[in-house]
C-alpha positions in Angstrom: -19.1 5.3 -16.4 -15.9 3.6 -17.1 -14.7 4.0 -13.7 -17.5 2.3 -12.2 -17.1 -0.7 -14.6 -13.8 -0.9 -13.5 -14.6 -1.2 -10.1 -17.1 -3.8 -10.2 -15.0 -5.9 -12.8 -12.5 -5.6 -9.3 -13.9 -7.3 -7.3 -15.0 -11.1 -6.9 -18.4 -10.5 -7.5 -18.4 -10.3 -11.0 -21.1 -12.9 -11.9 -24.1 -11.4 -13.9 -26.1 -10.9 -11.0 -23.0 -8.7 -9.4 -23.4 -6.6 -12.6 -27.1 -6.6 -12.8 -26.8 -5.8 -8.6 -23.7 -4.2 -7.5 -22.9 -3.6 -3.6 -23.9 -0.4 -2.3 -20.5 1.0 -1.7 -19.5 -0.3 -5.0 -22.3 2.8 -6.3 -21.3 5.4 -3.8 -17.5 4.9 -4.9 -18.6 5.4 -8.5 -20.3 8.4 -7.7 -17.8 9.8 -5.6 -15.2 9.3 -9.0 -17.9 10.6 -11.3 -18.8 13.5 -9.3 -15.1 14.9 -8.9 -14.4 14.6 -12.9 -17.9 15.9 -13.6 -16.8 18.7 -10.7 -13.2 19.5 -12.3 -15.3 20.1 -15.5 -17.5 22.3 -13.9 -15.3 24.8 -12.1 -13.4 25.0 -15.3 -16.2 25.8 -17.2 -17.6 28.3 -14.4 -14.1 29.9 -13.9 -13.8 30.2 -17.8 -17.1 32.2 -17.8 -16.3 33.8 -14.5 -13.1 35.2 -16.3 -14.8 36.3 -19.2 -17.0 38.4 -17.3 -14.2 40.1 -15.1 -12.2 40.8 -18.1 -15.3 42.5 -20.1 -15.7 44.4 -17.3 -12.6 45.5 -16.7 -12.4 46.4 -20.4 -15.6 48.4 -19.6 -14.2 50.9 -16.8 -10.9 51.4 -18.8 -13.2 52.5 -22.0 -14.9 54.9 -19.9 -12.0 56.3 -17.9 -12.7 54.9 -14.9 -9.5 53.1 -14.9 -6.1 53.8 -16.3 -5.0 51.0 -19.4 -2.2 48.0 -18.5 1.5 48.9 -18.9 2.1 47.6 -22.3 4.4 44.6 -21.6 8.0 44.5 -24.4 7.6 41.2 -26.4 10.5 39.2 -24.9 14.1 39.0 -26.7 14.9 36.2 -29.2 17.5 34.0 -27.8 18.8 34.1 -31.5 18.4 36.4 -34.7 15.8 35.9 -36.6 15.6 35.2 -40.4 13.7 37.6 -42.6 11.4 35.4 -43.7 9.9 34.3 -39.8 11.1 36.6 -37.6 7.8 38.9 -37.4 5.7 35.6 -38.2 7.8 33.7 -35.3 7.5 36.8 -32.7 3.4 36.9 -33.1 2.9 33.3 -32.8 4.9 33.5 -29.7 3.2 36.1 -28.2 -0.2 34.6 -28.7 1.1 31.4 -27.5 2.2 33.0 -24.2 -0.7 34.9 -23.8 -2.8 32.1 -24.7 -1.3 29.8 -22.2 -0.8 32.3 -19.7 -4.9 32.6 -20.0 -5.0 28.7 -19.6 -2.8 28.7 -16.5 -4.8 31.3 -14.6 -8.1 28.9 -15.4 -6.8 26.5 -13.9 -5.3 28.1 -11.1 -8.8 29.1 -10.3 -10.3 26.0 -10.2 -7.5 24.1 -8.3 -7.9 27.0 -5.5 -11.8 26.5 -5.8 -11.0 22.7 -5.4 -8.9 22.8 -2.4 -11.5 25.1 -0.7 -14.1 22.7 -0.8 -11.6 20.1 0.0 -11.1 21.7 3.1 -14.4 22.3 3.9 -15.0 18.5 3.5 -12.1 17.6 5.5 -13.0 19.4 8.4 -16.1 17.6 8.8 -15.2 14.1 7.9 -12.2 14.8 10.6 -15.2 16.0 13.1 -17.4 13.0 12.8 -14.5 10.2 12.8 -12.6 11.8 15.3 -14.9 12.5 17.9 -14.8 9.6 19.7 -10.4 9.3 19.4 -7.8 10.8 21.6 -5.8 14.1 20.6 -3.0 13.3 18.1 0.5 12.1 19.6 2.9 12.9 17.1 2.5 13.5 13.1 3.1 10.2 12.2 -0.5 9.5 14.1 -1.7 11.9 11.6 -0.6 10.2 8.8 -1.6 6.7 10.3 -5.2 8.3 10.6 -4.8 9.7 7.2 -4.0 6.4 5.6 -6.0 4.2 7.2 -9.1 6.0 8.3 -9.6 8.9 5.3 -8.7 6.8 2.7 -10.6 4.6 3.7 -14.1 6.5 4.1 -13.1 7.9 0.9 -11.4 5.6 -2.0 -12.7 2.1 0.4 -9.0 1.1 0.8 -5.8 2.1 2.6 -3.0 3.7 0.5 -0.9 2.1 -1.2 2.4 2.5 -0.1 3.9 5.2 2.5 7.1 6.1 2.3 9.3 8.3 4.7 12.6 8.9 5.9 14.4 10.2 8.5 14.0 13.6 7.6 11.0 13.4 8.4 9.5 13.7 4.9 6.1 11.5 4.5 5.2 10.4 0.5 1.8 9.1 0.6 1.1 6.8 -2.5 -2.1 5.6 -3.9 -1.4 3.8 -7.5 -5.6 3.4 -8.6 -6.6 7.4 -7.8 -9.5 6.6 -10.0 -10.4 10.2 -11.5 -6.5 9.9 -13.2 -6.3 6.0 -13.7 -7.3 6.3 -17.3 -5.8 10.1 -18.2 -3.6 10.0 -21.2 -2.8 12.8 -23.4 -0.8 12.5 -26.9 1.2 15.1 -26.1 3.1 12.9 -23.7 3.7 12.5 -19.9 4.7 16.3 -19.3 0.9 17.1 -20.7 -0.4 14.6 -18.7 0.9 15.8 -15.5 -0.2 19.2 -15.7 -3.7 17.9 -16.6 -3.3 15.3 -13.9 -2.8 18.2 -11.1 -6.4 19.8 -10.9 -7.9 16.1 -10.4 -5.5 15.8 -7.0 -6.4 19.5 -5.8 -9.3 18.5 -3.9 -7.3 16.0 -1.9 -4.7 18.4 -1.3 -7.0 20.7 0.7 -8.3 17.7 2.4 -4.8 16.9 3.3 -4.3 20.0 4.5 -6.8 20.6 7.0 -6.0 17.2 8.2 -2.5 18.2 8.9 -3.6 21.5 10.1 -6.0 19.7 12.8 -3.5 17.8 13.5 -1.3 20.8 14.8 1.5 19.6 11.5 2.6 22.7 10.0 3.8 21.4 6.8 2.2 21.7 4.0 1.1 18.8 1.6 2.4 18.9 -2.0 0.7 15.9 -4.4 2.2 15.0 -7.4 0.3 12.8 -10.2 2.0 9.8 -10.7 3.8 10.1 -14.0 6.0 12.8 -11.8 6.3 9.9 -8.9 9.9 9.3 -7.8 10.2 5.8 -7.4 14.0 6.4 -5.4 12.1 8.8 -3.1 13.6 8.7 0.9 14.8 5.2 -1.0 14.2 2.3 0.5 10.9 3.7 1.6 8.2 2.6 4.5 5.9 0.1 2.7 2.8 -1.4 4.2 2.1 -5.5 3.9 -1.4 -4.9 3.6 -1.9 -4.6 7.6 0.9 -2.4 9.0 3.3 0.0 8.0 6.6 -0.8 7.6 10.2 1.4 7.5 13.3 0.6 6.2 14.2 -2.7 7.7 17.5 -5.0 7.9 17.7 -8.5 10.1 21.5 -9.3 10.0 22.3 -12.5 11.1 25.8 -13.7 12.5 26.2 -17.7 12.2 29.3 -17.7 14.4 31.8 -20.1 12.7 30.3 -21.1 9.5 32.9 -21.2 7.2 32.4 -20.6 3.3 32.3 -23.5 1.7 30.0 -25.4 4.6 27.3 -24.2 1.9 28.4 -26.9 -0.3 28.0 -30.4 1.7 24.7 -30.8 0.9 23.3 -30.0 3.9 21.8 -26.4 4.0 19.4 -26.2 1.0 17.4 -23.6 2.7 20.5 -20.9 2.8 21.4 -22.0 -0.3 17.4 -21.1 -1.8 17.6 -18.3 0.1 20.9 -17.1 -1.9 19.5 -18.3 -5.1 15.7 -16.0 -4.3 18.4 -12.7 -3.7 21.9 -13.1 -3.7 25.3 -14.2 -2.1 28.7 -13.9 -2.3 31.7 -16.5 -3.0 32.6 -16.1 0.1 33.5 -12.9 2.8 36.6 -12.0 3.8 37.3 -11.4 7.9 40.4 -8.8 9.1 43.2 -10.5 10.1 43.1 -12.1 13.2 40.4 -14.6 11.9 38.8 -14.3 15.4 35.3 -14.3 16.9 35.1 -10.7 18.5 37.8 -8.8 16.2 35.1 -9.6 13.3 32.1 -9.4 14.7 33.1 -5.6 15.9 34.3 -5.2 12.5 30.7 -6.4 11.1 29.6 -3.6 13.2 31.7 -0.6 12.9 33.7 -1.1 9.4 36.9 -0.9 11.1 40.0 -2.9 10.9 41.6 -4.6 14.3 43.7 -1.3 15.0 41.1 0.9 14.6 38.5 -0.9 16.7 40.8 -1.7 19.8 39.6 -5.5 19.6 43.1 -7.1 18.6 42.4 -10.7 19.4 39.7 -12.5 22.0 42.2 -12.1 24.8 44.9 -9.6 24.9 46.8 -6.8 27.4 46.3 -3.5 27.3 49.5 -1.7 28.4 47.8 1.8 28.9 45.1 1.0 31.1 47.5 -1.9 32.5 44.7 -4.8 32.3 44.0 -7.5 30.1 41.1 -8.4 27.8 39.6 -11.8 28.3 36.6 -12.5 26.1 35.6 -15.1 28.9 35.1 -12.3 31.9 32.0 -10.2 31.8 33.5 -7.4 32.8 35.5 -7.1 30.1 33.0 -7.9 27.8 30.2 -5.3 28.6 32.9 -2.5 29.5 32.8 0.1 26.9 36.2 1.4 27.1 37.5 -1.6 25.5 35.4 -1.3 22.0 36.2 1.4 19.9 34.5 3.0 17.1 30.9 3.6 16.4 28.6 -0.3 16.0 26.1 0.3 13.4 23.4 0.1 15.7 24.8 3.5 17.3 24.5 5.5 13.9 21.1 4.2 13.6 20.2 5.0 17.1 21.6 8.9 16.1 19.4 8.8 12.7 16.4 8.5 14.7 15.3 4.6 14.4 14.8 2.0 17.0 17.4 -1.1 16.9 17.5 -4.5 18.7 20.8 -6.3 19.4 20.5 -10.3 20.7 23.3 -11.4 22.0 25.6 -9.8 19.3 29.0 -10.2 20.3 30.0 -6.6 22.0 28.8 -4.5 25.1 25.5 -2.7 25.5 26.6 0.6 25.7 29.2 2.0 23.9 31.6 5.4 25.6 28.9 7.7 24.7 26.4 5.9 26.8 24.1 4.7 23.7 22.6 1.7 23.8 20.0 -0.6 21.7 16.2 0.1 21.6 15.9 -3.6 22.7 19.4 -5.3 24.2 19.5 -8.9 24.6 22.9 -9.7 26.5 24.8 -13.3 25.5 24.2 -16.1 27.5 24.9 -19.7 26.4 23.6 -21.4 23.7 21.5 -23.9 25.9 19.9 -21.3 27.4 18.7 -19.2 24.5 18.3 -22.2 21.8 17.5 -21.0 18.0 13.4 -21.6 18.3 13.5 -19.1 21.3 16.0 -16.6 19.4 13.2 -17.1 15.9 10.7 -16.2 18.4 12.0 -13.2 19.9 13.0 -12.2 16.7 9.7 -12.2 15.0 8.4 -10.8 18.5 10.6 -7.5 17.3 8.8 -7.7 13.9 5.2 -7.8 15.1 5.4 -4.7 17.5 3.4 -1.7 16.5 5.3 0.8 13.7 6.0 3.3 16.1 8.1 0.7 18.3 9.5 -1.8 15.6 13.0 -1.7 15.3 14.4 -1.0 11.8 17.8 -2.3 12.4 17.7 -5.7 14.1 21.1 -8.0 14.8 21.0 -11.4 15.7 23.7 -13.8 17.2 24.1 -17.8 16.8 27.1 -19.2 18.5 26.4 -23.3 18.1 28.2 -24.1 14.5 31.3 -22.4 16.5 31.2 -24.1 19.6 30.5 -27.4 18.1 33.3 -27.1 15.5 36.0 -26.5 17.9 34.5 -29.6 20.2 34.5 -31.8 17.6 36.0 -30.4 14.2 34.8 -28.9 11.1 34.2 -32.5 9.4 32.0 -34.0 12.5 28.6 -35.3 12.3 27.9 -33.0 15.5 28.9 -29.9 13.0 26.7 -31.1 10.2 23.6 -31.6 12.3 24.2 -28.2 14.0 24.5 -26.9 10.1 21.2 -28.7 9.0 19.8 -26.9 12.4 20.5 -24.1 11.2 19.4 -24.1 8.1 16.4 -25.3 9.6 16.3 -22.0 11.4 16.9 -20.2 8.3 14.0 -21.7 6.7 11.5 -20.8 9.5 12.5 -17.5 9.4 12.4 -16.5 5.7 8.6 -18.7 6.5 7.4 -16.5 9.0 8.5 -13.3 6.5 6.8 -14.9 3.8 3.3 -15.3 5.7 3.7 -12.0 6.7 4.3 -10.5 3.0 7.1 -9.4 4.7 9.9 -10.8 1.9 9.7 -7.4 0.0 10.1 -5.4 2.7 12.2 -6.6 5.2 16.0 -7.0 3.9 17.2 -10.1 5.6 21.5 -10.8 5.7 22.8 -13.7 6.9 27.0 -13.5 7.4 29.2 -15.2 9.3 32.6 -14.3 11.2 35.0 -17.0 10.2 35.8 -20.3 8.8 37.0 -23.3 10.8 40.0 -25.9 10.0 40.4 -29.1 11.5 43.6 -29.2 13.3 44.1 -32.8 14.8 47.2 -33.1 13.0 48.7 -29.8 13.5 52.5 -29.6 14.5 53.5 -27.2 17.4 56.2 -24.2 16.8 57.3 -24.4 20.5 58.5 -20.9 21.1 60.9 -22.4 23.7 62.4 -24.1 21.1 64.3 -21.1 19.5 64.2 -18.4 22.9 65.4 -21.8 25.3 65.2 -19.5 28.6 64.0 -16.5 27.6 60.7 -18.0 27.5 60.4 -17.2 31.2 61.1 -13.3 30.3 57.6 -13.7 28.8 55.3 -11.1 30.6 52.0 -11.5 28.2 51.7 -13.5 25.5 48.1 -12.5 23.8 45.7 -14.2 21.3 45.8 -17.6 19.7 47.1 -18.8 17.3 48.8 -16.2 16.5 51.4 -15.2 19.5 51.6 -11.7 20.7 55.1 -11.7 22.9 55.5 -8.8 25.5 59.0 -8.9 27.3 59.1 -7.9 30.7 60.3 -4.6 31.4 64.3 -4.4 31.8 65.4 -7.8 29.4 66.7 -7.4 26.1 64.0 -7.5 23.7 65.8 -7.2 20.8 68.4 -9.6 21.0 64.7 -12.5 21.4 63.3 -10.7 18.5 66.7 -11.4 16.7 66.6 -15.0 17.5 62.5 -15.7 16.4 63.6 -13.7 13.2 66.2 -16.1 12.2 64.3 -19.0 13.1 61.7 -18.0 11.4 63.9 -17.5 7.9 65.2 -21.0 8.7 61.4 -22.9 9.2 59.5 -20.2 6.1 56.8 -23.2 5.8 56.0 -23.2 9.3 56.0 -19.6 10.6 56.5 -15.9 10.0 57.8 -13.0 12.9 56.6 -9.1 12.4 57.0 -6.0 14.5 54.4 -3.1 14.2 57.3 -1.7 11.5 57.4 -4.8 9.6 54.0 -6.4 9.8 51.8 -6.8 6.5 49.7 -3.4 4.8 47.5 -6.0 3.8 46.6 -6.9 7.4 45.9 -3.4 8.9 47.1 -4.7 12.1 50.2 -2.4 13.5 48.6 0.9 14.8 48.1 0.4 17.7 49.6 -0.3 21.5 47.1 -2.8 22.1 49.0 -5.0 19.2 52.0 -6.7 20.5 55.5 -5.6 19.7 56.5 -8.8 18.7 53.9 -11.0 16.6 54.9 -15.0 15.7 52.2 -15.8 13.0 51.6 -19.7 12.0 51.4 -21.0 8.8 48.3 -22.6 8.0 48.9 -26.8 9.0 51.1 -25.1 12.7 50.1 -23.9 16.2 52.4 -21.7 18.1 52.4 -22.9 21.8 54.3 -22.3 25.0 53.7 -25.5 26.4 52.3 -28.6 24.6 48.7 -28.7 26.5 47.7 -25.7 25.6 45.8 -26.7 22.6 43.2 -29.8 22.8 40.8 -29.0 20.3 40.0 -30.5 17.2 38.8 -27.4 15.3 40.0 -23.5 15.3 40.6 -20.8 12.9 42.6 -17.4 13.5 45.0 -17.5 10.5 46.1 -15.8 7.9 42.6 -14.3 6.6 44.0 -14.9 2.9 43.4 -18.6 3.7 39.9 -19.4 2.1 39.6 -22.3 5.0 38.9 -19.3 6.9 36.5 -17.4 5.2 32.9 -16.1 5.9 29.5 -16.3 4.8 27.4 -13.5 2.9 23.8 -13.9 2.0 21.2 -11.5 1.2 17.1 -11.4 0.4 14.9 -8.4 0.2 14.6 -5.8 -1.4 18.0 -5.0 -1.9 19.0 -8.3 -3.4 15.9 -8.0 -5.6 16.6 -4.8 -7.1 20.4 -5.7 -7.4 19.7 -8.7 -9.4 17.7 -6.4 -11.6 20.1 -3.7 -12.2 22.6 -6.0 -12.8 20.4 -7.9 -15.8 19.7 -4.7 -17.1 23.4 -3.5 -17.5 24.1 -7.1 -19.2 21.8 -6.1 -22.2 23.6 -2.9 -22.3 27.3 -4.5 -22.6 29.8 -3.1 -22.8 28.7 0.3 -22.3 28.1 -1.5 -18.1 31.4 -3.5 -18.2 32.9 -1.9 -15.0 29.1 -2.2 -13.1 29.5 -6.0 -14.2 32.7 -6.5 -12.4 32.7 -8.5 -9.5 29.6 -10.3 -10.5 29.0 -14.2 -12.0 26.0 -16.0 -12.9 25.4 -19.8 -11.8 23.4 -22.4 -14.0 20.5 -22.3 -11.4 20.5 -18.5 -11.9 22.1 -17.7 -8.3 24.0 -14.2 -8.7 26.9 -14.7 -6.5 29.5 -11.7 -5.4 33.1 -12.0 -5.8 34.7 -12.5 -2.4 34.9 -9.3 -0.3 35.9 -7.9 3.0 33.3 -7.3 5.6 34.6 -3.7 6.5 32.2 -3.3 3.8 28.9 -4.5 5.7 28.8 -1.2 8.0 28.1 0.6 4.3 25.9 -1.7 3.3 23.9 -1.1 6.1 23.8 2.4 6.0 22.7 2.7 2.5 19.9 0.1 3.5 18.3 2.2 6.0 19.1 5.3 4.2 20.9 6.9 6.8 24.0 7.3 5.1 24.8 11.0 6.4 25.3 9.8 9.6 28.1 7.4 8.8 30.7 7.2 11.4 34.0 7.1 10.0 35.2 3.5 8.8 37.3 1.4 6.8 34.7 0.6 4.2 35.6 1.4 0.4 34.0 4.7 -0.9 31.0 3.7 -3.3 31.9 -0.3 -2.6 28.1 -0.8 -3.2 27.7 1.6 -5.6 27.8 -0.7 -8.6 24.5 -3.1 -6.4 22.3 -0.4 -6.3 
């Protein structure tokens, strides 16, 4: 009665008159334990003498002729010779073993059949009684939602553990207190275990299986005893919270603008405890140009400028003879101008729902996917960061079958605030304690719904921001005099993309900006596609200017002097750490990176190269040497497990290999 004590020790009613007393369901649970251990012994016992019997008999009829004898079966060859002295010794011990344990196995094949038969049976009439007053079955994962919730329940009084699937479609059902095998131990170690461990699961099997089978779900169950469990299994699994069930999860948030080392004024403690709880990186790197949209495709697709088509916020596009303004709508929700595959497109292929608000990008990419749940931009003022929490956490709370897994999230006030009034204004560092305000609710709102192991929550940002009130101009007119009026497009900012018009001499401009450019090396740099730095990954293609005049961090390339009035931007060279990003991450990602990474530390230097890329703080932060963010799109894929549908991308084979 071990089992029962166990129970009522359990719960909170373990005062004397608890024990004296116990609950009613606290009796039947115990007898439902006892009687399937007392029943396992049974049916061995029964099948042992039901064996017995058949064999005697059959030993019987070939005595008197009524059969023919067995084939005599060769003793199997050694797999190496034998020494005088054990060979015949070794052979007979052998053969008695096999036999021996081939006698055990077909014992307990007996009973496990036996066991699953009257699992069955009692499946089919618990499913009867408890489903006669439900609807038909919708899909198989209402089965296994009936299966974990109801079943268990009238069975074991509780819900399973943990559910884990994938998108294969693969469903793991684990329950870690299966009474009858809680307190199974054998000295011959785990594999013993197991196999002893299997007969006491067969019953649940075959009530699995008619489940499955009324459910009109043609696979067939297959339990494994814990010590076999797979804790990587369909990794990151579906987990429940204790009142839903929850898949693979990831809540990426863009915080437009913030730039690296904002984290260290002071004024975001939240982010900061956030980082410290999981992890974060010294900072992120964006593709050159340091731009809003450039990046935040980037974020999405793992591709560099050239690949994704988005050269710069506004740009001309000499094959479709139009030019890209990040301003006009049209442009902005027209597919034909994004190239590559967003994230949320690959997880829309792998089978999961997805939710976009407001992330920088169209709706629907070329191949006419879009987002579970879009939310186009509109201004800050009109979509303010209590409404975006509450939307967000809206997502979270839908049922399981109509949560998104993959959910991306846009905040655009630190940017527009920096380039109004700077980087070092007191309007950017009460937008940054806003934030962080925002930050703090959120990671709340997971926390009260035991959602923080779970749900894997990534906060990055774009781009930095540089205050530029006493930048000096590089007047293009200065070193062209009136060529500037041959000037058909001139694309981005700061950077200058120069298109001639058709007909003037281009290279005898490109000759001039290239001298002037040697004569002023502090102030500017000129590149063609053929010239332009690896390091950028910004020449192949015709969107990309032939002729690109690139400041040097403290300069603004203009045409006329009024073209630039603000105090803040960014856009430079993305070397500059001025204008790097933002990378934090909580969940269960973080959690079990931060564990790997202490367990390869005690196994120095065996680990080195794992340990690469990694420091400790004082406070015990783990922060992540600075890297690109073509690397998120693979990050996010190996998240959600769907990392056979990858799209081609930029990202570093096994870049996160060394986190997980």
């Amino acid at each position: 009665m071990a089992t029962a004590r166990q129970s009522i020790q359990a719960t909170p009613m373990n005062s004397l008159s608890a024990l004296s007393d116990p609950p009613q369901k606290h009796i039947d649970a115990a007898a439902m334990d006892y009687f399937l251990i007392e029943m396992v012994n049974t049916l061995k016992t029964s099948s042992a003498v039901a064996t017995t019997r058949t064999k005697k008999l059959e030993q019987e009829m070939i005595e008197a002729g009524l059969v023919p004898p067995p084939a005599a079966v060769p003793p199997p060859l050694p797999l190496k010779k034998e020494s005088a002295r054990d060979s015949v010794t070794s052979l007979a011990s052998r053969s008695g073993s096999a036999t021996g344990k081939a006698a055990v196995d077909e014992d307990e094949e007996a009973v496990r059949v036996r066991l699953e038969s009257i699992g069955m049976h009692v499946g089919a009439n618990i499913t009867e009684k408890l489903c006669r007053d439900r609807g038909m079955f919708a899909d198989t994962l209402d089965v296994i939602k009936f299966v974990c919730k109801d079943i268990w329940a009238v069975f074991w009084d509780k819900q399973v553990d943990n559910l884990r699937t994938n998108h294969r479609g693969i469903y793991v059902l684990q329950d870690n207190q299966f009474k009858p095998i809680t307190r199974l131990s054998s000295w011959e170690g785990r594999a013993e275990a197991t196999r002893r461990a299997k007969i006491y699961v067969a019953m649940s099997g075959g009530l699995l299986g008619l489940l499955l089978i009324s459910g009109q779900v043609t696979r067939t169950p297959c339990l494994i005893p814990p010590p076999l469990s797979q804790p990587g299994f369909g990794s990151p699994s579906a987990r429940s919270n204790g009142t839903d069930l929850f898949g693979p999860t990831v809540l990426m948030i863009s915080v437009d603008g913030l730039r690296g080392d904002y984290l260290d004024r002071g004024l975001t403690p939240h982010l900061l405890e956030i980082g410290k709880k999981g992890l974060r990186a010294k900072s992120m790197k964006p593709i050159f140009p340091s731009l809003t949209f450039p990046n935040h495709w980037t974020l999405m697709t793992g591709l560099y400028a050239e690949s994704h088509g988005i050269i710069a916020n506004n740009f001309w596009d000499p094959v479709s003879k139009k030019k890209f303004r990040s301003a006009d709508k049209d442009a902005y929700f027209s597919p034909h101008w994004w190239l590559g595959e967003p994230v949320w497109e690959t997880a829309m292929k792998a089978g999961l729902r997805t939710a976009n608000l407001m992330w920088p990008g169209p709706n629907r990419t070329s191949s006419g996917v879009s987002p579970t749940y879009p939310v186009p931009w509109s201004a800050p003022d009109e979509f303010p960061l209590e409404r975006k929490l509450n939307q967000l956490m809206q997502w979270i709370d839908l049922p399981f079958d109509e949560r998104p897994q993959l959910i991306l999230a846009y905040v655009d006030s630190l940017d527009r605030d920096g380039h109004i009034y700077g980087p070092f204004s007191e309007e950017v560092n009460s937008t940054l304690k806003d934030i962080d305000s925002f930050a703090k609710n959120l990671t709340t709102m997971l926390e009260e719904r035991h959602l923080t192991d779970i749900v894997d929550i990534i906060f990055v940002s774009d781009h930095g921001m540089v205050d530029t009130t006493n930048f000096q101009y590089v007047h293009i007119s200065e070193y062209i005099k009136d060529g500037i009026h041959d000037i058909e497009h001139l694309d981005s900012w700061p950077s200058r993309g120069i298109r001639f018009r058709e007909g003037t001499n281009e290279s005898d401009y490109l000759s001039l900006l290239t001298e002037a450019a040697m004569r002023n090396p502090d102030k500017f740099d000129v590149f063609t596609h053929d010239t332009m730095p690896a390091r950028w990954h910004f020449s192949n293609n015709e969107r990309i200017a032939p002729i690109y005049m690139v400041p040097k961090l403290g300069y603004l390339v203009v045409n006329t002097t009024d073209e630039h009035e603000t105090p803040g931007d960014h856009g430079w060279d993305n070397d500059e750490p001025s204008m790097h990003a933002i990378f934090i991450a909580h969940g269960p990602f973080s959690t079990g990176t931060k564990a790997l990474h202490q367990s390869r530390r005690k196994q120095s230097p065996l680990y080195d190269w794992a340990n690469n890329g990694w420091h400790s703080t004082l406070d015990d932060t783990y922060v992540m040497d600075t890297f690109s963010n073509v690397e998120i799109y693979g990050l996010i894929m190996k998240l959600l497990d769907i990392e056979e549908f990858s799209a081609s991308n930029n990202g570093t084979v096994c870049f996160w290999c060394k986190y997980f």
